[in-house]
C-alpha positions as CSV (number, residue, x, y, z in Angstrom):
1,X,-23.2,-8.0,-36.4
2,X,-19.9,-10.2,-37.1
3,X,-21.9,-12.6,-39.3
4,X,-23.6,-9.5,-41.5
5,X,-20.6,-8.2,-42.2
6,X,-18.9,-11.2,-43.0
7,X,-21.8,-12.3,-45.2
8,X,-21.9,-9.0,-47.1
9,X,-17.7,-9.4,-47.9
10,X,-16.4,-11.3,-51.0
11,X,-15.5,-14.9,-50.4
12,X,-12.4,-13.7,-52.7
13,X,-10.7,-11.4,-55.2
14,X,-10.4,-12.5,-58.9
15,X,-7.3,-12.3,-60.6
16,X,-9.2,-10.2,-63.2
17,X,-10.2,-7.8,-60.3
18,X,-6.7,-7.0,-59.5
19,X,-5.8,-6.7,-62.5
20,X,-8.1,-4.0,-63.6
21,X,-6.5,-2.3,-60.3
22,X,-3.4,-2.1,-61.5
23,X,-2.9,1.0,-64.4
24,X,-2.6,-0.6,-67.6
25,X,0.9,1.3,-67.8
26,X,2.4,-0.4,-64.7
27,X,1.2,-3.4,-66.2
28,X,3.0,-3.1,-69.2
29,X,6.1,-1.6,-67.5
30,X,6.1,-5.0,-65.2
31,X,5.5,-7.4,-68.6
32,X,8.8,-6.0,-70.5
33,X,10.8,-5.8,-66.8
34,X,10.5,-9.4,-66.3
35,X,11.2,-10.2,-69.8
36,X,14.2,-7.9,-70.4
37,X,15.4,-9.1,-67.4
38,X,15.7,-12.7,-68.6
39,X,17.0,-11.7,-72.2
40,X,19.4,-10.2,-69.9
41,X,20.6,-12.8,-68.0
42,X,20.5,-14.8,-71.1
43,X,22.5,-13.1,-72.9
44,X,25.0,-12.4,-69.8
45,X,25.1,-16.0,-69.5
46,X,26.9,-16.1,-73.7
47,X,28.8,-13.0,-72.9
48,X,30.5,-15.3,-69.5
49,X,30.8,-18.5,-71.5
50,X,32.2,-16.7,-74.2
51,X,34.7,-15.4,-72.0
52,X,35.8,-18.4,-70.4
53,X,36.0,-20.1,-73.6
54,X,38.0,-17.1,-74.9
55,X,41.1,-19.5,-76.4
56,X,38.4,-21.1,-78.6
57,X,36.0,-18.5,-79.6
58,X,38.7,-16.3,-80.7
59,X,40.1,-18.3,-83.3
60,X,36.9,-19.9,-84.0
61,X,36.3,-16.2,-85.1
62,X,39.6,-15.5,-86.7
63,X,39.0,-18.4,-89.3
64,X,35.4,-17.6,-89.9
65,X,35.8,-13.8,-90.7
66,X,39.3,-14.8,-92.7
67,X,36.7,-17.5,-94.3
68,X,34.3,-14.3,-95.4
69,X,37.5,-12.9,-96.6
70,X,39.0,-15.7,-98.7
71,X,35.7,-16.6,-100.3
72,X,34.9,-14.0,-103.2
73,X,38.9,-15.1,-104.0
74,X,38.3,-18.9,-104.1
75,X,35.0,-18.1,-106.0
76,X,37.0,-16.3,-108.9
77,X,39.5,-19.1,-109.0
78,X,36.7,-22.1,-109.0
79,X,34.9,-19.9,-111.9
80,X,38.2,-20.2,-114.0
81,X,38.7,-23.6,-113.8
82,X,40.9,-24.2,-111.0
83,X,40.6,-27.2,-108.5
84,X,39.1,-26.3,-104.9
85,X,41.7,-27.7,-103.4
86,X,44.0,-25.4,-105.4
87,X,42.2,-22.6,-104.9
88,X,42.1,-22.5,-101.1
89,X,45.7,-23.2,-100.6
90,X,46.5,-20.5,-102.5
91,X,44.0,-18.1,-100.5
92,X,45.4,-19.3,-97.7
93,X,49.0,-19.3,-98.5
94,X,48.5,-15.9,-100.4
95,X,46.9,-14.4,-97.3
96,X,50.1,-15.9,-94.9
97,X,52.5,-14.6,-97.6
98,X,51.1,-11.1,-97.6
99,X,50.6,-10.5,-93.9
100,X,54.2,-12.1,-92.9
101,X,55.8,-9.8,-95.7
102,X,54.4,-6.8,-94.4
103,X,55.6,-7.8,-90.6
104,X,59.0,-8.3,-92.2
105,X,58.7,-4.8,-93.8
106,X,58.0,-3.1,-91.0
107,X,60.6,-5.0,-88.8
108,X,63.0,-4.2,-91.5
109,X,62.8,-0.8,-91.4
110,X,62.6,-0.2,-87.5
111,X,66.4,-2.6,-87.4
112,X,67.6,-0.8,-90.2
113,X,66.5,2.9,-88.3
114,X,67.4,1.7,-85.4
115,X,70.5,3.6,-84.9
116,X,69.4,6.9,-86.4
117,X,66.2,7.3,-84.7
118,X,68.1,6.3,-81.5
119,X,70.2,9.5,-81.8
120,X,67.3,11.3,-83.0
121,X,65.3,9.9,-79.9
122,X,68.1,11.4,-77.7
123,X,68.2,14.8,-79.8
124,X,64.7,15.2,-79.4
125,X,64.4,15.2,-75.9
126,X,67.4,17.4,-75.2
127,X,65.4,20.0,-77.9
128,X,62.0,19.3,-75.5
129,X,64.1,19.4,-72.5
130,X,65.5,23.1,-73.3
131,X,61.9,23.9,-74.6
132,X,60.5,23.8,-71.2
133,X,63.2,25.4,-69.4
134,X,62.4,28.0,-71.4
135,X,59.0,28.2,-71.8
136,X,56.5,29.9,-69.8
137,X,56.2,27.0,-67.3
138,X,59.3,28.4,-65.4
139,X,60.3,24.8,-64.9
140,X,63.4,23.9,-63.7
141,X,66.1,21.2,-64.5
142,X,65.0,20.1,-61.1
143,X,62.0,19.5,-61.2
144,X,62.6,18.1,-65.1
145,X,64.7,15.4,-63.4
146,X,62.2,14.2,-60.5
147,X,59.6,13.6,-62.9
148,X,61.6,11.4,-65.5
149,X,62.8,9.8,-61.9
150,X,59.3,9.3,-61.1
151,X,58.1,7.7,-64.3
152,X,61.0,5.3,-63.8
153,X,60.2,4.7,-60.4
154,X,56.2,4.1,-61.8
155,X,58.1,1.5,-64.4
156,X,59.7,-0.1,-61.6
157,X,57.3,-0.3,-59.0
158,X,55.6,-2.4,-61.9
159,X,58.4,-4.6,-62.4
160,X,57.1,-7.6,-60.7
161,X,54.1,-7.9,-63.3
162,X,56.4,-7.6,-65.5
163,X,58.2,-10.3,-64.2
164,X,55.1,-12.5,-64.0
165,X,54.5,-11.8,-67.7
166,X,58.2,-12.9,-68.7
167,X,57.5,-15.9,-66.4
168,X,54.4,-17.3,-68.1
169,X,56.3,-16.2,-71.8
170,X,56.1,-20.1,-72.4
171,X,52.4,-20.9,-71.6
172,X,51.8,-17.3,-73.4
173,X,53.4,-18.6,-76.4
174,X,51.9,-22.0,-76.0
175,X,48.2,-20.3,-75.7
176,X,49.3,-18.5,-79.3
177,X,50.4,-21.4,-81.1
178,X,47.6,-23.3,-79.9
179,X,45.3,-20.4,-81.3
180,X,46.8,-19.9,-84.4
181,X,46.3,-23.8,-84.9
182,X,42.5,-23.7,-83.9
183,X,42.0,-20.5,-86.2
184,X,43.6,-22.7,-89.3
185,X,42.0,-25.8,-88.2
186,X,38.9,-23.7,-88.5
187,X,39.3,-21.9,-91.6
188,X,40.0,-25.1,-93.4
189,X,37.0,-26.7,-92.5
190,X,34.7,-24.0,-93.4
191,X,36.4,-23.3,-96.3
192,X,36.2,-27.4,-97.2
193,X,33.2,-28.6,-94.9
194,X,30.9,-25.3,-94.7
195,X,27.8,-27.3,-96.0
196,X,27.7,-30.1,-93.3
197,X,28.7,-27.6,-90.1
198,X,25.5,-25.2,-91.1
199,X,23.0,-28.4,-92.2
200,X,23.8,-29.3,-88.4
201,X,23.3,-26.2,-86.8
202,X,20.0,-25.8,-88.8
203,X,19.3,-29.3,-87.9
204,X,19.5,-28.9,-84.2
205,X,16.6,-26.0,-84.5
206,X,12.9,-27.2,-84.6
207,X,11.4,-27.3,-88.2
208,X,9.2,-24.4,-87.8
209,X,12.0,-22.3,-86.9
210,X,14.4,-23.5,-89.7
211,X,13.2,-21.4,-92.9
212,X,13.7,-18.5,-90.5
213,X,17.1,-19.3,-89.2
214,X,18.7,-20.0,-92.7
215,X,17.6,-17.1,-93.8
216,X,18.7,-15.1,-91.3
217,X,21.7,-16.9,-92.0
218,X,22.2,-16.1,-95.4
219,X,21.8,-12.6,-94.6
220,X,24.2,-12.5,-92.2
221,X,26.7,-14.6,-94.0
222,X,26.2,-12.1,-96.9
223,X,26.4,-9.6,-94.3
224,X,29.9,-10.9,-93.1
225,X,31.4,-11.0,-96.5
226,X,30.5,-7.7,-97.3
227,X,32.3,-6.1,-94.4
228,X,35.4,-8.1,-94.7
229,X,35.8,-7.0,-98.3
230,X,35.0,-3.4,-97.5
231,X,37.8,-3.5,-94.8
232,X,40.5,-4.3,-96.3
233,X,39.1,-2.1,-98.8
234,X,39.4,0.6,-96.4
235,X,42.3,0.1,-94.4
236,X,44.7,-0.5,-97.7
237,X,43.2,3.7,-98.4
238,X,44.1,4.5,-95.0
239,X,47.9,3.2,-95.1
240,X,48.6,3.7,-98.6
241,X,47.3,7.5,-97.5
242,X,49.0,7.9,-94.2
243,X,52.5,5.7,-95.2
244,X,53.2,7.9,-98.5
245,X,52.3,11.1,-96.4
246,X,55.0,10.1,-93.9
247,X,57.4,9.0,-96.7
248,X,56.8,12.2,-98.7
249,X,57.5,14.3,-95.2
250,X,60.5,12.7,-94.4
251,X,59.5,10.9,-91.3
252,X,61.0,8.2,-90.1
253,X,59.4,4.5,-89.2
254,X,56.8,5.1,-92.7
255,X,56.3,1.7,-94.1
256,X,56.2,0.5,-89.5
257,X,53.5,3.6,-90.0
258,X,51.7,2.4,-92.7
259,X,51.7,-1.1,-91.1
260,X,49.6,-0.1,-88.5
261,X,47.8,1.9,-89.5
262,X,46.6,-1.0,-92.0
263,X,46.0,-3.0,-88.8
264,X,44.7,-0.4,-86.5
265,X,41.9,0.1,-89.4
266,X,40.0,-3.1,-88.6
267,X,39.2,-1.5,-85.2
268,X,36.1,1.2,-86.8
269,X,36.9,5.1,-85.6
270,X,38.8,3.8,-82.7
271,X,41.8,2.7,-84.6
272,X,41.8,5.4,-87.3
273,X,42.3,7.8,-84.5
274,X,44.9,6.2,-82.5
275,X,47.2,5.5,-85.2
276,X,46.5,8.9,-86.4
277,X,48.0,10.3,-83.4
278,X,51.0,7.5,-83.5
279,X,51.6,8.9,-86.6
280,X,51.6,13.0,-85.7
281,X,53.2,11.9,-82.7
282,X,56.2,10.7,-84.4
283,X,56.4,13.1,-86.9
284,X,56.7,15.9,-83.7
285,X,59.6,13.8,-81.7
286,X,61.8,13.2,-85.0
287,X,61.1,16.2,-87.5
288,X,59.8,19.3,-85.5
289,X,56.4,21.0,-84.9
290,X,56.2,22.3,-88.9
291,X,56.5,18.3,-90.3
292,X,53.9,17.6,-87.3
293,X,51.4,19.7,-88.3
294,X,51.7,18.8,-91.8
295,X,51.5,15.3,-90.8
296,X,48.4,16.1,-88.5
297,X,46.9,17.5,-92.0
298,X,47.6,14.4,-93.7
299,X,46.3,11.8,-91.1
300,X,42.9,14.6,-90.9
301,X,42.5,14.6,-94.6
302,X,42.6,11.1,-95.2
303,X,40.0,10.7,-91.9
304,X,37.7,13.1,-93.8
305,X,38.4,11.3,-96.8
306,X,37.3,7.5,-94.7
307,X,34.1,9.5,-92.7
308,X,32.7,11.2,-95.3
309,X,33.5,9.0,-98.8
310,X,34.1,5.3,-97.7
311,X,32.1,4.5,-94.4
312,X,29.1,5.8,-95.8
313,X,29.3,4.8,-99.8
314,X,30.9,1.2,-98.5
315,X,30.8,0.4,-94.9
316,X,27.5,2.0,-93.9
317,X,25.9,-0.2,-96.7
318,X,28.5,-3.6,-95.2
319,X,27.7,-3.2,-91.8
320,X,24.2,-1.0,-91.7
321,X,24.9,0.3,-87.8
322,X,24.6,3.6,-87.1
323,X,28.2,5.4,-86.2
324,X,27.3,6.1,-82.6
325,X,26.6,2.7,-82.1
326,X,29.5,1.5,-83.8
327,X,31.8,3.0,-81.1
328,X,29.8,2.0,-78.2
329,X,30.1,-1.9,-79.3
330,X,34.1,-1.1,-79.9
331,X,33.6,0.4,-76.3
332,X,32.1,-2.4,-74.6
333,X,34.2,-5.0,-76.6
334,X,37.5,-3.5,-75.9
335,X,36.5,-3.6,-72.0
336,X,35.3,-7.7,-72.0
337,X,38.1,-8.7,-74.2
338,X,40.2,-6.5,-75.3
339,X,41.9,-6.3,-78.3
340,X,39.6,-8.8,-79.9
341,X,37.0,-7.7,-78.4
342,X,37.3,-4.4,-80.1
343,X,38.1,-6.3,-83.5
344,X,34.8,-8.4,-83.4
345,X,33.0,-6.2,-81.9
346,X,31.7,-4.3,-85.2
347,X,31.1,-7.6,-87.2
348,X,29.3,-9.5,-84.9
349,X,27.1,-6.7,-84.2
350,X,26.7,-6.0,-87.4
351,X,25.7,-9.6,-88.4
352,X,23.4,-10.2,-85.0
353,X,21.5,-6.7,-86.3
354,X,21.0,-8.0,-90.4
355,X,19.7,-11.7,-88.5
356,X,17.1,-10.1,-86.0
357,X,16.2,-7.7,-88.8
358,X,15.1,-10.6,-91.0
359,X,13.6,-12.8,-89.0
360,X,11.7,-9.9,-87.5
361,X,10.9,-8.7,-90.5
362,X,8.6,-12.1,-91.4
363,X,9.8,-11.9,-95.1
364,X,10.9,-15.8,-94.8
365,X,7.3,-16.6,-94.6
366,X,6.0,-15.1,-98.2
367,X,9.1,-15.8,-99.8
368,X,10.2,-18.2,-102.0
369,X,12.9,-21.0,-101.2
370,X,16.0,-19.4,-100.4
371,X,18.6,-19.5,-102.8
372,X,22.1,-21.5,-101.9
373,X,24.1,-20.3,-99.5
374,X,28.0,-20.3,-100.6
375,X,30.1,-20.7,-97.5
376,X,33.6,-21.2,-97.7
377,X,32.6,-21.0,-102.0
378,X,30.8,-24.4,-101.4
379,X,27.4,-24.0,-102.6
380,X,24.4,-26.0,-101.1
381,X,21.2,-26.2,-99.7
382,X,20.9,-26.9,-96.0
383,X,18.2,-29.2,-96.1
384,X,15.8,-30.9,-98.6
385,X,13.8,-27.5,-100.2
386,X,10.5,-29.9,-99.6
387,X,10.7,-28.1,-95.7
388,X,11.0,-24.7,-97.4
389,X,7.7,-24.8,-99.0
390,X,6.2,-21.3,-98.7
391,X,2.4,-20.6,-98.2
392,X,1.6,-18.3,-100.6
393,X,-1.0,-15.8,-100.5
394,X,-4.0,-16.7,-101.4
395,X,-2.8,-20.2,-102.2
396,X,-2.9,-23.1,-100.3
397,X,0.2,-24.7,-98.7
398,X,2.3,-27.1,-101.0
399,X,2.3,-30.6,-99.5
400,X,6.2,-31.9,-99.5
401,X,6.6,-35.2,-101.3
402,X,7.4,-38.0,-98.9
403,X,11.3,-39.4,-98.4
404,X,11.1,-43.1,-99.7
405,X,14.3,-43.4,-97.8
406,X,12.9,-41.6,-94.2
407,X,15.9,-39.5,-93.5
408,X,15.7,-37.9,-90.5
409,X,15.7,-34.1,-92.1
410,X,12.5,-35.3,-93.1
């Protein structure tokens, strides 16, 4: 009986067997899992490096988005005539002199206010303080009193991180200088060397893959240009707007105002709204609830003015992400790395989305050679065009010429 039914049982089940078993759904579902789960550790992997190698990367970033900045500049000066050596100091040293003099503005005008606003500080709160003794609230000068006492207490209770911060001021500062140094170091050599840094990064790629990635890079590179312009483009509107309103209204700290609000603007949606409520905020300490809300219809007409003219006319065709995810990426840059997280946030994503659209796309395989790519205004081709040959339809593939001289792009 045992030997029956063991003769009339498979030796074994087939691969196939099982998996005609399994619903073609589940196996679907399992083929993306496994695979999403690697991208994602693979791309948890950059984010940790990244990370740890914060004190690089940073100004590795700083000098290539100042780089996308400086460029059309240096361009315009090459096409009149000037020398490139000329023409890059004077982006450079133009950019330095324009930053540092509106730093010295701003620090001008908050040592110059400094005494006034004190005693309009102190005026302010006594007005806020009498406010809510009389206001509905029923509170008391008590109760007033133990909750400024508690807020110092908070400060205090904090004091020894504080003191840790003052302690490592110097290795602070040294990490800053050392930054600043790497960011010009940087610039300079993509402004100067941008043909031989990409040639090697294509080069390291295998040669199928190579048409793709420099085009992809082009388009990212274009990509990168066109939202530095259109920045500045828009954060000049949005202090120029919110500055003169201040000025015009009489509040104090306007050009400190305008300042950061200039600054706050390379931070998309996120800064526009905090420095609006900087500015209101001010506004209602130093000038009264009428100057605030007149302020607060300022700061909401130029936002109208930014969400409904400029990021769509000028930054929706830059960066080409949808809003929504434009403040998740600030989101989830601000909480890795801060600040400048949430000031590379939008750029990078916008420049990863224009790559992966290309290259996914396939138009790099119908097209013709690409064009040049000017990085840093120094225009070149990233390897011989003989590995660029495109098949195109209905014709059959170019043959390159050999390299008498066997280079090893070839």
């Amino acid at each position: 009986m045992f030997r029956s039914a063991e003769s009339s049982a498979p030796d074994h089940v087939s691969s196939e067997q099982i998996s005609d078993d399994v619903p073609r759904a589940l196996r679907i579902a399992g083929a993306w899992s496994w695979r999403l789960l690697v991208i994602g550790a693979a791309l948890t992997a950059v984010i940790f490096l990244i990370v740890q190698l914060r004190l690089i990367v940073i100004p590795l970033f700083i000098g290539v988005l100042v780089s996308a900045l400086l460029t059309p500049f240096i361009s315009f000066l090459t096409k009149h005539r000037w020398p490139r050596g000329l023409a890059i100091a004077t982006g450079i040293l133009g950019t330095v002199a324009i930053v540092g003099g509106l730093l010295w503005l701003a620090i001008w005008q908050i040592t110059s206010d400094f005494t006034e606003v004190r005693a309009r500080t102190v005026s302010s709160f006594e007005e806020l303080k009498t406010a809510l003794l009389e206001s509905p609230l029923h509170l008391t000068e008590t109760q007033i009193n133990d909750f400024i006492a508690d807020a110092v207490s908070a400060v205090q209770n904090d004091g020894q991180a504080l003191l840790s911060g003052a302690l490592s001021l110097g290795s602070t500062l040294g990490h800053v200088a050392t930054g600043l140094f790497l960011a010009l170091f940087c610039l300079l050599f993509v402004l100067i060397d941008g043909r031989g840094i990409w040639a090697w990064l294509v080069r390291l790629m295998p040669k199928k893959a190579q048409p793709a990635i420099d085009g992809a890079g082009q388009a990212g590179w274009f990509t990168l240009t066109n939202y530095a312009r259109t920045q500045i483009l828009v954060a000049s509107i949005d202090a120029v707007g919110i500055g003169l309103g201040a000025f015009l209204l009489g509040v104090p700290l306007a050009i400190p105002i305008g300042v950061f609000v200039f600054l706050g603007a390379f931070v998309p949606i996120v800064g526009a709204v905090v420095t609006g409520i900087v500015a209101v905020f001010i506004a209602l300490v130093y000038n009264g609830w009428v100057v605030a809300l007149l302020m607060l219809g300022v700061v909401l007409l130029v936002q109208q003015l930014e969400g409904h003219v400029l990021q769509p006319l000028l930054m929706g065709a830059a960066v080409k992400v949808h809003p929504l995810a434009v403040v998740l990426v600030v989101a989830a840059g601000t909480l890795v790395a801060g600040i400048p997280g949430a000031l590379f946030a939008v750029p990078v994503a916008a420049v990863i989305n224009v790559m992966f659209r290309y290259i996914s796309s396939g138009a790099w395989r119908a097209v013709t050679p690409p064009s040049p790519l000017a990085i840093g205004d120094v225009i070149w081709r990233t390897v011989p065009s003989a590995r660029y040959t495109r098949k195109a339809a209905g014709a059959a593939p170019a043959v390159p010429s050999p390299n008498p001289k066997g280079t090893p792009n070839d």
